[in-house]
ChimeraX commands (.cxc) that place a marker at each C-alpha (Angstrom):
marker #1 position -62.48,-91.57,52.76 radius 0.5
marker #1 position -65.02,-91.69,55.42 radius 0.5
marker #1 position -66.90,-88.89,54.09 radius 0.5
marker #1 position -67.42,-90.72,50.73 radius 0.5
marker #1 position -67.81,-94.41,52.65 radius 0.5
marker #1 position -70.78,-92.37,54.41 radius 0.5
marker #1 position -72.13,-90.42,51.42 radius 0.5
marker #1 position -72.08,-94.05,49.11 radius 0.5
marker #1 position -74.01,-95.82,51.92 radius 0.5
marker #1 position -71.16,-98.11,53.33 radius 0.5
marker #1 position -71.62,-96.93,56.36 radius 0.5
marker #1 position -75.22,-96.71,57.90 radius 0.5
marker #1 position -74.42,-98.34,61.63 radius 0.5
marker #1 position -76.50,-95.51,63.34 radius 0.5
marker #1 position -74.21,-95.94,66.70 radius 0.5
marker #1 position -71.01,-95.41,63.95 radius 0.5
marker #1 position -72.68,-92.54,62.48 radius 0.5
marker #1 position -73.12,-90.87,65.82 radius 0.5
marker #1 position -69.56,-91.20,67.01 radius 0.5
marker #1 position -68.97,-89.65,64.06 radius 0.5
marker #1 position -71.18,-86.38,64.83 radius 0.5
marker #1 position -68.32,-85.59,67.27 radius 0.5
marker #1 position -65.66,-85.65,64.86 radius 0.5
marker #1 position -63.22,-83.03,64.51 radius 0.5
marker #1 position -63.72,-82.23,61.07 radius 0.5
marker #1 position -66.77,-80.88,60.30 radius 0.5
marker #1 position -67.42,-82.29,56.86 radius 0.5
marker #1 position -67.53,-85.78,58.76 radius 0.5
marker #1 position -69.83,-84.46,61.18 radius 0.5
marker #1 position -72.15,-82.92,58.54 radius 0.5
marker #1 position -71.94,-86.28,56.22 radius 0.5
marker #1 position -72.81,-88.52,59.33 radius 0.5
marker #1 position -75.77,-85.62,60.98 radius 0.5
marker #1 position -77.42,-86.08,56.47 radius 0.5
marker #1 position -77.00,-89.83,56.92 radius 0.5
marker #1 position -79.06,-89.89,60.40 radius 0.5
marker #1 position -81.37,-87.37,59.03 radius 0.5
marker #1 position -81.90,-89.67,56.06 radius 0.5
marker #1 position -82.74,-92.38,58.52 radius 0.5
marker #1 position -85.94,-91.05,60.37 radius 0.5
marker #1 position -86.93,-91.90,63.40 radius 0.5
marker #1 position -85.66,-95.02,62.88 radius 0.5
marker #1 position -82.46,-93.75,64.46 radius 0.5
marker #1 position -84.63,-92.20,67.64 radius 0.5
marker #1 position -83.36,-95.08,69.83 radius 0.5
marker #1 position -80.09,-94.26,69.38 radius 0.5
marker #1 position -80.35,-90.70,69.46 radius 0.5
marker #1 position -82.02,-90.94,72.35 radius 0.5
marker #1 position -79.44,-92.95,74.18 radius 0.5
marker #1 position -76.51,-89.86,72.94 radius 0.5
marker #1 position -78.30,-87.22,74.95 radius 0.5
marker #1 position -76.08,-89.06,77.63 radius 0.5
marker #1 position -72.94,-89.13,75.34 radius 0.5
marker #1 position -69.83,-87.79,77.32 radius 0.5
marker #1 position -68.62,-85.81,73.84 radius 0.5
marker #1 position -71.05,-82.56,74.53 radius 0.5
marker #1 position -70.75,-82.22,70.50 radius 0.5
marker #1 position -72.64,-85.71,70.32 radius 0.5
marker #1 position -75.38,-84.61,72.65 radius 0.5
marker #1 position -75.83,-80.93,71.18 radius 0.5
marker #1 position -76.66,-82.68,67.55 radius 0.5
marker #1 position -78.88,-86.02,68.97 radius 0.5
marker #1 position -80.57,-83.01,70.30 radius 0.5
marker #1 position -81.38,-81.33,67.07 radius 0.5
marker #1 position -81.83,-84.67,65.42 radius 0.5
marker #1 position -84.56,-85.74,67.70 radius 0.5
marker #1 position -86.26,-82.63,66.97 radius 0.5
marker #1 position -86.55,-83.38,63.45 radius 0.5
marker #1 position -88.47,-86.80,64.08 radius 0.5
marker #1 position -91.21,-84.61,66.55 radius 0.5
marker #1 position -90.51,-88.04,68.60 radius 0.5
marker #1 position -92.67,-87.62,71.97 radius 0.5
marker #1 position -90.80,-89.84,73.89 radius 0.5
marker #1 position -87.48,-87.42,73.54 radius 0.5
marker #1 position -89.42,-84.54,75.40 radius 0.5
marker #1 position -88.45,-86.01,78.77 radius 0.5
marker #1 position -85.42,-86.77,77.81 radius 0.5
marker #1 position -84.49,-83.14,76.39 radius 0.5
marker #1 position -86.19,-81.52,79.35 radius 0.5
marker #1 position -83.40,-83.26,81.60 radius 0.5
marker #1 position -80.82,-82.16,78.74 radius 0.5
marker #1 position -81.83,-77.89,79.54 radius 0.5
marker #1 position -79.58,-79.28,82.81 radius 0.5
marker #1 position -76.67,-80.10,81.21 radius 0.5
marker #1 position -72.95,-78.01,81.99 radius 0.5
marker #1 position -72.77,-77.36,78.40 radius 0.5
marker #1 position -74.36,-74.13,77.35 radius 0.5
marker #1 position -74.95,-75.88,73.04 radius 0.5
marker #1 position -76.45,-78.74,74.57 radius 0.5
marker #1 position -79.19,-76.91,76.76 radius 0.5
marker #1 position -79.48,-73.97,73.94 radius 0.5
marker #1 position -80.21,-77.71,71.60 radius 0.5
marker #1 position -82.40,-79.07,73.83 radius 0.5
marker #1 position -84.34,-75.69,73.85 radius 0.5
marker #1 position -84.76,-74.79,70.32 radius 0.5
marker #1 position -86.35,-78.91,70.01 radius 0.5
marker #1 position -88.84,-78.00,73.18 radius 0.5
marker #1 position -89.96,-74.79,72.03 radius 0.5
marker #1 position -90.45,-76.34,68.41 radius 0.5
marker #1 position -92.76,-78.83,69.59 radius 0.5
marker #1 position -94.94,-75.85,70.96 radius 0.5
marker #1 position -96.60,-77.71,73.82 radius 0.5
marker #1 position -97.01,-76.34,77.40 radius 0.5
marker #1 position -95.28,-79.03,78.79 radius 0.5
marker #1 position -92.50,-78.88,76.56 radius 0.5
marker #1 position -92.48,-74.41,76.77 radius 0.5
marker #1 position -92.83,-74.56,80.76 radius 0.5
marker #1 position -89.16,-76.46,81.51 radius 0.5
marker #1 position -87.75,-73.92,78.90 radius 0.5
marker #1 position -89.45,-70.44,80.52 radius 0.5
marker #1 position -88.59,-71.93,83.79 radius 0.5
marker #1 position -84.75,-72.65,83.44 radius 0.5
marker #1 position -84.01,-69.87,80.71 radius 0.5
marker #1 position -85.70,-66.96,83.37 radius 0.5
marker #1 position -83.39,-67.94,86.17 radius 0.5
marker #1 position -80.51,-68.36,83.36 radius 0.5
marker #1 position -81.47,-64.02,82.20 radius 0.5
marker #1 position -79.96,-64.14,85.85 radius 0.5
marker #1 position -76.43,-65.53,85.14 radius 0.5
marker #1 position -73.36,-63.46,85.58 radius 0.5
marker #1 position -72.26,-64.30,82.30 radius 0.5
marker #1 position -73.26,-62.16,79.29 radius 0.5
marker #1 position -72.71,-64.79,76.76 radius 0.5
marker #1 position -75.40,-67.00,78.26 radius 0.5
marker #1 position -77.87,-63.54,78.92 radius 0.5
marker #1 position -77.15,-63.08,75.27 radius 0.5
marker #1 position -77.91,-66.79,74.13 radius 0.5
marker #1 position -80.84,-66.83,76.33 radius 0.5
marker #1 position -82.84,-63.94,75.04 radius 0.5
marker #1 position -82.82,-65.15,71.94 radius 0.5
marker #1 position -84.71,-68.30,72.95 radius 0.5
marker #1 position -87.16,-66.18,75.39 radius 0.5
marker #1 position -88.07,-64.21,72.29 radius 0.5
marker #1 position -89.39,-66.98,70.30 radius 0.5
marker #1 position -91.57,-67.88,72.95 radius 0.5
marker #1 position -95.01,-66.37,72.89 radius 0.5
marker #1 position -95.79,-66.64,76.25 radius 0.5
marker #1 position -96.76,-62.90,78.49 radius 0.5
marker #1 position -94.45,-64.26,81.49 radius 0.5
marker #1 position -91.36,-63.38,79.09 radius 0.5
marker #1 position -91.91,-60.31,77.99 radius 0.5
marker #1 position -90.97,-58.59,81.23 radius 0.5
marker #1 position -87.63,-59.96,81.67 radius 0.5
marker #1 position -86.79,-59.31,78.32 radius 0.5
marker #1 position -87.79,-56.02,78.60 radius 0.5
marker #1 position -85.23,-55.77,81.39 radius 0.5
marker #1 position -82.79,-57.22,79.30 radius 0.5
marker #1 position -82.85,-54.34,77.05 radius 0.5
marker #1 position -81.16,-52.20,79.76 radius 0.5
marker #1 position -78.69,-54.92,80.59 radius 0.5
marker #1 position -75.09,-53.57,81.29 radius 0.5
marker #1 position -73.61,-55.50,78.85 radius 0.5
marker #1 position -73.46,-54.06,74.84 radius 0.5
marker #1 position -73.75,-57.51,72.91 radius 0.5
marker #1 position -76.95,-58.31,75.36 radius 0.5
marker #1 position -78.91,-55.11,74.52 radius 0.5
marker #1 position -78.13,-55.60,71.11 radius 0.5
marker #1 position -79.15,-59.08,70.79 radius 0.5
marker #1 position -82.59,-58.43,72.66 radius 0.5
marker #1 position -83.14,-55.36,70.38 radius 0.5
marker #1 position -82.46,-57.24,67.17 radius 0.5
marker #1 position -84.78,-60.53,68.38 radius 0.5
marker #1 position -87.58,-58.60,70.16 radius 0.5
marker #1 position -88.78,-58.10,66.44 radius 0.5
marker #1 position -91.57,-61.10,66.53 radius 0.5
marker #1 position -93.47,-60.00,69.75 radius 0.5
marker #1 position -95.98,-57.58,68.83 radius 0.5
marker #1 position -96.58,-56.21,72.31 radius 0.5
marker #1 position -97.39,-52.78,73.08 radius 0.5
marker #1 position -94.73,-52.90,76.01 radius 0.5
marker #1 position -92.17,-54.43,73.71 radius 0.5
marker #1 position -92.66,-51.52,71.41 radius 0.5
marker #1 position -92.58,-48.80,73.61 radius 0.5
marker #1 position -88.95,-50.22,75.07 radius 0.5
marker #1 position -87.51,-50.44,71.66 radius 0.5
marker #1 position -88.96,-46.98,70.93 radius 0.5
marker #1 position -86.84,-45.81,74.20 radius 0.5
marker #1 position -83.78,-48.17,73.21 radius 0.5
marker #1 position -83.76,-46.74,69.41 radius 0.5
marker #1 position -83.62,-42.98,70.71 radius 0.5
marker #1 position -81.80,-42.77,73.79 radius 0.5
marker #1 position -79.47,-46.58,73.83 radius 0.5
marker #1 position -75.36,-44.94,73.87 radius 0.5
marker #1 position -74.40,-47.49,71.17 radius 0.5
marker #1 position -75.15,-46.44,67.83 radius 0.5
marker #1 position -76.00,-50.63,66.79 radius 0.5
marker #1 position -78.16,-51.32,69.33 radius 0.5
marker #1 position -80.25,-47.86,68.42 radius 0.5
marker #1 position -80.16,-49.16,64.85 radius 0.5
marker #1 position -81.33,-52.72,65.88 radius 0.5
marker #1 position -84.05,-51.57,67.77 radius 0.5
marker #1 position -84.94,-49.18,64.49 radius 0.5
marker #1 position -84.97,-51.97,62.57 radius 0.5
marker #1 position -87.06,-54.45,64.66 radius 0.5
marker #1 position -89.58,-51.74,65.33 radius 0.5
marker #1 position -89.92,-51.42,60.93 radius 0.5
marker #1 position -90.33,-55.43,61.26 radius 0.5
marker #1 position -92.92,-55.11,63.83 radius 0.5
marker #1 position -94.82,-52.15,61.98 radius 0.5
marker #1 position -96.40,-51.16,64.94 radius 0.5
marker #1 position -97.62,-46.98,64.15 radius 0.5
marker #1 position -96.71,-46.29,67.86 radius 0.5
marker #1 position -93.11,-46.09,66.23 radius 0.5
marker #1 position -93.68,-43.73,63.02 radius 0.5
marker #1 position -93.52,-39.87,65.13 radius 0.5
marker #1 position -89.95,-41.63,66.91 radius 0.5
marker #1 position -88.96,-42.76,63.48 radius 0.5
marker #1 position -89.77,-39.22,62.29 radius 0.5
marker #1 position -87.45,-37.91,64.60 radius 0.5
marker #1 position -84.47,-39.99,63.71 radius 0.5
marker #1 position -84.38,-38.83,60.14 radius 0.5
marker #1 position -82.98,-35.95,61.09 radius 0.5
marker #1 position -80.20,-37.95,62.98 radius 0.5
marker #1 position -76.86,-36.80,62.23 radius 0.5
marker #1 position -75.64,-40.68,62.42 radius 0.5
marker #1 position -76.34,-42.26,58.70 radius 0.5
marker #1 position -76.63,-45.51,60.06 radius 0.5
marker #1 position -79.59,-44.91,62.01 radius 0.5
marker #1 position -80.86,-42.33,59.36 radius 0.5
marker #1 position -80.76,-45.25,56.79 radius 0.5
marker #1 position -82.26,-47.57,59.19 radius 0.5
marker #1 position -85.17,-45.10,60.15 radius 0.5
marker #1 position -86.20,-44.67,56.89 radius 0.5
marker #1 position -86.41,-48.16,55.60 radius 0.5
marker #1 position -88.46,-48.85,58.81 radius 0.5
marker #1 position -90.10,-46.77,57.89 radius 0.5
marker #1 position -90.95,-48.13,54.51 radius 0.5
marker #1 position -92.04,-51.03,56.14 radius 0.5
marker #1 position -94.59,-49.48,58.45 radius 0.5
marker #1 position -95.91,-47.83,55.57 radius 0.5
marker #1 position -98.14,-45.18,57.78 radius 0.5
marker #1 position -99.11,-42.06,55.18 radius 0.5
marker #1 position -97.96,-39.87,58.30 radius 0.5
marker #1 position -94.36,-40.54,56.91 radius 0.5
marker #1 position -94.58,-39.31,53.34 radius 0.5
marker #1 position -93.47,-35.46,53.91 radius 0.5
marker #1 position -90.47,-36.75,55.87 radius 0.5
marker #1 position -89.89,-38.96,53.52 radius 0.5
marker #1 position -89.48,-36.31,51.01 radius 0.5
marker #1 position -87.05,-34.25,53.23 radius 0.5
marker #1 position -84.95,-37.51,52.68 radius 0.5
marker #1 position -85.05,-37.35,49.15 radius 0.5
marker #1 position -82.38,-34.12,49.35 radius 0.5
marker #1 position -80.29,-36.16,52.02 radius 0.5
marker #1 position -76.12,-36.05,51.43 radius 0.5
marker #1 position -75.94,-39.72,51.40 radius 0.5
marker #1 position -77.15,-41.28,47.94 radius 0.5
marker #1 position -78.03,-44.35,49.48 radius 0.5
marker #1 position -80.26,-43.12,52.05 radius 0.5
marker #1 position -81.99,-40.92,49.25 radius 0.5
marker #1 position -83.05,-44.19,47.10 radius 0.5
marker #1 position -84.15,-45.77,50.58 radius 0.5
marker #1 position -86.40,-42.46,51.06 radius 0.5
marker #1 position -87.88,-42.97,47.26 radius 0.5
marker #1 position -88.48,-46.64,47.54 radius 0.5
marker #1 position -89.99,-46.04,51.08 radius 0.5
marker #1 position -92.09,-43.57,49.63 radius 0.5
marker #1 position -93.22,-46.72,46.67 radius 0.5
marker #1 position -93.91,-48.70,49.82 radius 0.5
marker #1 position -96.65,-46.45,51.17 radius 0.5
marker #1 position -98.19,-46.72,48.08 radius 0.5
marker #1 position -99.80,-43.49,47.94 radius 0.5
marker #1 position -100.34,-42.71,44.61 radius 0.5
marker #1 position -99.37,-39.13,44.92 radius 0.5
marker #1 position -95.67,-39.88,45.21 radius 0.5
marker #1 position -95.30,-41.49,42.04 radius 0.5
marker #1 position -94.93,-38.23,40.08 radius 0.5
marker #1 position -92.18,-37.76,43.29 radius 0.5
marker #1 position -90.38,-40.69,42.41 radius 0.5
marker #1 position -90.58,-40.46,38.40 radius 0.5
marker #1 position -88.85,-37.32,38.99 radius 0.5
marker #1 position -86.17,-38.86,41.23 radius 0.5
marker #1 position -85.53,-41.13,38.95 radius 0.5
marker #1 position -84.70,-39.07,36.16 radius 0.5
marker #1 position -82.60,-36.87,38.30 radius 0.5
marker link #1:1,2 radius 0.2
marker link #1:2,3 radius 0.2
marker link #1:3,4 radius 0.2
marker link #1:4,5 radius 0.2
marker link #1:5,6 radius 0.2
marker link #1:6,7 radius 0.2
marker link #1:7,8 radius 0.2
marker link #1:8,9 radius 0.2
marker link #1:9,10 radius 0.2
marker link #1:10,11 radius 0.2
marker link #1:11,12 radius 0.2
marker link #1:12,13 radius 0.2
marker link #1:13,14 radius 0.2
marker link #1:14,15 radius 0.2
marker link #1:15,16 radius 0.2
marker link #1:16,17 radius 0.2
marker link #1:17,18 radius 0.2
marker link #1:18,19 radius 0.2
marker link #1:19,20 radius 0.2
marker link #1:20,21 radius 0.2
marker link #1:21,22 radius 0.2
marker link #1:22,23 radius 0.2
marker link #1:23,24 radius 0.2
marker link #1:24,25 radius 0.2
marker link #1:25,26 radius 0.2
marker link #1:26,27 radius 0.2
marker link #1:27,28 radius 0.2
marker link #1:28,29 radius 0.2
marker link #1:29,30 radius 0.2
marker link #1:30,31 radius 0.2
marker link #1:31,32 radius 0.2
marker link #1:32,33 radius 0.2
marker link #1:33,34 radius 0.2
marker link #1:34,35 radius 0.2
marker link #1:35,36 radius 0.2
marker link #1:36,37 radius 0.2
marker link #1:37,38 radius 0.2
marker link #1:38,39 radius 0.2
marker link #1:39,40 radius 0.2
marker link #1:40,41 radius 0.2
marker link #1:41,42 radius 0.2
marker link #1:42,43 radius 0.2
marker link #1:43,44 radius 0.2
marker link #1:44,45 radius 0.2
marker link #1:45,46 radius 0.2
marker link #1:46,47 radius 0.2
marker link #1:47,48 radius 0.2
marker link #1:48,49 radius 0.2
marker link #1:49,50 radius 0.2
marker link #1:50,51 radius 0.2
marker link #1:51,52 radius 0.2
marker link #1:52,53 radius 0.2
marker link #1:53,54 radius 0.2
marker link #1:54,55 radius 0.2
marker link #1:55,56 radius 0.2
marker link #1:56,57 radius 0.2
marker link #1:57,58 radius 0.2
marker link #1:58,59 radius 0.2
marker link #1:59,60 radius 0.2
marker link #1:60,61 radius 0.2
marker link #1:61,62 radius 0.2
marker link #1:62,63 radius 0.2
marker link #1:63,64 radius 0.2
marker link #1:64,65 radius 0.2
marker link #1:65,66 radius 0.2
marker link #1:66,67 radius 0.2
marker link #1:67,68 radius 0.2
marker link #1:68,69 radius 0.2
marker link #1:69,70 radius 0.2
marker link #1:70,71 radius 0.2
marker link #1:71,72 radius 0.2
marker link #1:72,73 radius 0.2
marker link #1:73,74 radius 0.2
marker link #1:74,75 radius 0.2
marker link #1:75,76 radius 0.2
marker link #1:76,77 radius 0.2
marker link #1:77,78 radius 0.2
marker link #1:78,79 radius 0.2
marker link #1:79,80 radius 0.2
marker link #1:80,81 radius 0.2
marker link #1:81,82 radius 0.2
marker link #1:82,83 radius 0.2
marker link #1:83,84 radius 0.2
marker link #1:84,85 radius 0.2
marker link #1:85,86 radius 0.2
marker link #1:86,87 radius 0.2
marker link #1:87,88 radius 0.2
marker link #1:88,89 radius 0.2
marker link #1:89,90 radius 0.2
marker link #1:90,91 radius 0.2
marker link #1:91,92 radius 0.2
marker link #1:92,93 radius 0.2
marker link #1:93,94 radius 0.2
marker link #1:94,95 radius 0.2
marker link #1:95,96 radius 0.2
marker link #1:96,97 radius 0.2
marker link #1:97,98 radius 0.2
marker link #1:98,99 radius 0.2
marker link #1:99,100 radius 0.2
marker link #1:100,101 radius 0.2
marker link #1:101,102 radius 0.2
marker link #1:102,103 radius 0.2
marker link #1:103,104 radius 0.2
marker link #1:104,105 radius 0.2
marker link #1:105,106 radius 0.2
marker link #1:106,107 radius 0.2
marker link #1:107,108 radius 0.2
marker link #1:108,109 radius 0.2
marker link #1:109,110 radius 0.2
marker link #1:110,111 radius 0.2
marker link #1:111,112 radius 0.2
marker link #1:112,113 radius 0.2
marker link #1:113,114 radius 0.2
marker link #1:114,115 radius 0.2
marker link #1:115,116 radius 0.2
marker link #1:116,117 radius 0.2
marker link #1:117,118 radius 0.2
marker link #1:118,119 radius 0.2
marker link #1:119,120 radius 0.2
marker link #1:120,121 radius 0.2
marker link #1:121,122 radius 0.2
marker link #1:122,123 radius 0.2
marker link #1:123,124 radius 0.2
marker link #1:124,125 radius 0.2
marker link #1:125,126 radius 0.2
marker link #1:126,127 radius 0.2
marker link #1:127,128 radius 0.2
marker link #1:128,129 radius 0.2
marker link #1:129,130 radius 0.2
marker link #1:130,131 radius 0.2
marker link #1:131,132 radius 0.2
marker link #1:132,133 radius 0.2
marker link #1:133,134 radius 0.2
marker link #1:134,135 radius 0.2
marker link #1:135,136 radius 0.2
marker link #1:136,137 radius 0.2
marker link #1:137,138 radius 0.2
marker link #1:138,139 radius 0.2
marker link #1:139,140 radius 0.2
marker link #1:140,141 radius 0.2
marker link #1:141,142 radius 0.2
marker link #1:142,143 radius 0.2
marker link #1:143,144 radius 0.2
marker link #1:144,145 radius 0.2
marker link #1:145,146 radius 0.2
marker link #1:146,147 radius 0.2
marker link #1:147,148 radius 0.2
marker link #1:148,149 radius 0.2
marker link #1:149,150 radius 0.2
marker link #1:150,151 radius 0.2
marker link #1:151,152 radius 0.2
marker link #1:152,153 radius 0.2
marker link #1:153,154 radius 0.2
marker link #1:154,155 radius 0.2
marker link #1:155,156 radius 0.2
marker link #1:156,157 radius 0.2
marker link #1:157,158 radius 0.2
marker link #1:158,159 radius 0.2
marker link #1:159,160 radius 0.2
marker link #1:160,161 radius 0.2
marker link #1:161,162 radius 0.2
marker link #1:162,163 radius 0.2
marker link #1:163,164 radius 0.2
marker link #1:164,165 radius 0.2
marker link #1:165,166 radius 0.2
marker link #1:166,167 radius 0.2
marker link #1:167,168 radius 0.2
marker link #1:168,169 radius 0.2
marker link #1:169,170 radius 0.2
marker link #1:170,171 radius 0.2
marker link #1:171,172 radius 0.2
marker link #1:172,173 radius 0.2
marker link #1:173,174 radius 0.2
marker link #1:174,175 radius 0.2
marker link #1:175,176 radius 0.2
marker link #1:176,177 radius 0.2
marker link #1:177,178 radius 0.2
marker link #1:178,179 radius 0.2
marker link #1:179,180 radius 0.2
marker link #1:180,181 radius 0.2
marker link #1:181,182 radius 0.2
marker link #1:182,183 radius 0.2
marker link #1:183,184 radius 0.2
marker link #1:184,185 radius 0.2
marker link #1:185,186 radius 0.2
marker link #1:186,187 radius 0.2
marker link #1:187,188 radius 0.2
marker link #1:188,189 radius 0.2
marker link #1:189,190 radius 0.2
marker link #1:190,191 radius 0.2
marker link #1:191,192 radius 0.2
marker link #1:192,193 radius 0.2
marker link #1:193,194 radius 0.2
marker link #1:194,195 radius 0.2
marker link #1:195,196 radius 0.2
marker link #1:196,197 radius 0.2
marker link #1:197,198 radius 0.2
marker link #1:198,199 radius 0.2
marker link #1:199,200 radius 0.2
marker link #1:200,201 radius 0.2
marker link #1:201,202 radius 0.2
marker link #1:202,203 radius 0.2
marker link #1:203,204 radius 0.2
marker link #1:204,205 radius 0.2
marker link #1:205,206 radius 0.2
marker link #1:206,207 radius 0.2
marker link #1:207,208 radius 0.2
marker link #1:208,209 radius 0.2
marker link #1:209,210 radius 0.2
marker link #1:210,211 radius 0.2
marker link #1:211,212 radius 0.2
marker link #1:212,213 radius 0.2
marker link #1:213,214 radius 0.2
marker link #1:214,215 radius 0.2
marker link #1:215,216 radius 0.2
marker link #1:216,217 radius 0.2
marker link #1:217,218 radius 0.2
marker link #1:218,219 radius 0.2
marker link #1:219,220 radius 0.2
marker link #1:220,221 radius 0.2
marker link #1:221,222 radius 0.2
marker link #1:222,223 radius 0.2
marker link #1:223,224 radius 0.2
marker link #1:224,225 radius 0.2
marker link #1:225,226 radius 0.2
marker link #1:226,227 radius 0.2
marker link #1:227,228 radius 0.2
marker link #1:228,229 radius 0.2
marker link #1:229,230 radius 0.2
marker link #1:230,231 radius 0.2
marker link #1:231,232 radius 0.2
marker link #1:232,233 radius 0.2
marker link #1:233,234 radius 0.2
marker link #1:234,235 radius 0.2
marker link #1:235,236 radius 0.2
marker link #1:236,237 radius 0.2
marker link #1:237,238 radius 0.2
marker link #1:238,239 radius 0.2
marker link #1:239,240 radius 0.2
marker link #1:240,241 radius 0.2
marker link #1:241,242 radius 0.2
marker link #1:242,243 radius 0.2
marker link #1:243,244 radius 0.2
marker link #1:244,245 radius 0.2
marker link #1:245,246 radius 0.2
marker link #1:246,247 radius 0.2
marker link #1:247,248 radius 0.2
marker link #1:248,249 radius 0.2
marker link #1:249,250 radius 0.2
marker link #1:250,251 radius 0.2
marker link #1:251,252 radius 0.2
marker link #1:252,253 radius 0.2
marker link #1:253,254 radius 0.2
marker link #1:254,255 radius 0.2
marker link #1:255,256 radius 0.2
marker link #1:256,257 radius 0.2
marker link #1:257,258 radius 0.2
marker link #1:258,259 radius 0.2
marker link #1:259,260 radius 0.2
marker link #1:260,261 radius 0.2
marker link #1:261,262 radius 0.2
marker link #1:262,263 radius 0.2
marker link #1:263,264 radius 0.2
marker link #1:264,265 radius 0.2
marker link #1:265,266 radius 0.2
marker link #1:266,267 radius 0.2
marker link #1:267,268 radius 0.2
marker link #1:268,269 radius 0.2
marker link #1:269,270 radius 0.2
marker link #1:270,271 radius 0.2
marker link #1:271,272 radius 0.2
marker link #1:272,273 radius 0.2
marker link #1:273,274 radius 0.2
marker link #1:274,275 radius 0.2
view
């Protein structure tokens, strides 16, 4: 019923509607988060006003609501928010700071989330290097460096599978380390895949290498990274893949091979086919 009263329009009291974001049920909350988004910034007042909520649900989505708008008097406000006890609220207030991509909304973020890569607990190292990533600033790339060694599995893996957007020599040379030498076999196959997203040639010889993998996840992985990178320096390899065990991984090797675009390989790839 109060799904439908908010979808028809009987209820549009903003300060209702925001009680309502900390529902329970999350079809409420969703109905009442489309009926704020629907209102623009003329809900910013009271959005601004639940950042100080005592539900932590409340505060996580004013948060992400305010963000929408781009509403410069919330930056204050949300910088005060990457104090709060609950992990979703700061991580809320973080993704709205880093989206308005302003020093002084990037500096509160870099500070606090550095000293948080610190924390004891894995969950927030984890949650934090995702953030860190999508900030292009050099003082991060360091420390999450670092946090590619981090004791912890689901940490490595998360940095390995987000460090895909910073194009930095160093960052490419750790994942190239990570992808051949990490002891879990996902974390070596995230870093694989980031360093195909990144397409940095530094990676192709490593990649090379990894074809011949006895693992057919990162064999798999390797060669559509490979595919991505697209460096002619691949194409013999490639070709060793085509006789691979694993079907799969031999139609990744012939559409890798399309992806270089070298038109040598097509006569290669006609003749796959038709085998």
């Amino acid at each position: 019923n109060i799904i439908n009263r908010i979808n028809n329009g009987q209820i549009s009291n903003i300060n209702q509607l925001i009680e309502y974001l900390g529902w329970r049920n999350y079809d409420v909350q969703l109905s009442a988060d489309t009926a704020l988004t629907k209102m623009g910034r003329s809900a910013d007042d009271a959005l601004l006003a639940a950042l100080r909520n005592p539900n932590p649900k409340i505060r996580e989505s004013a948060g992400y609501l305010l963000g929408l708008n781009k509403d410069l008097r919330s930056i204050n406000p949300l910088i005060n928010a990457l104090k709060d006890p609950v992990s979703s609220v700061r991580y809320a207030a973080a993704s709205v700071l880093i989206s308005f991509n302003k020093p002084i909304t990037i500096e509160p973020v870099i500070d606090t989330f550095l000293n948080e890569l610190r924390s004891k607990n894995p969950r927030n190292r984890k949650d934090v290097t995702f953030y860190l990533s999508r900030i292009k600033d050099p003082r991060v790339i360091e420390p999450l460096i670092h946090t590619l060694k981090d004791p912890d599995l689901q940490v490595r893996e998360e940095a390995a599978g987000t460090l895909d957007i910073i194009n930095d020599p160093r960052i490419v040379k750790a994942l190239i380390g990570v992808a051949l030498k990490d002891p879990s076999l996902y974390v070596r196959s995230s870093a694989v895949t980031s360093l195909g997203k990144l397409g940095n040639p530094m990676a192709v010889q490593p990649l090379i290498s990894i074809l011949r993998n006895p693992n057919k996840l990162l064999r798999e992985s390797a060669v559509i990274a490979l595919g991505r990178i697209r460096d002619p320096r691949a194409v013999e390899p490639l070709k060793d893949v085509l006789k691979d065990r694993d079907g799969y991984i031999r139609y990744m090797a012939a559409e890798a091979l399309r992806n270089i675009e070298n038109p040598r390989e097509q006569n290669i790839l006609e003749d796959y086919k038709k085998n």
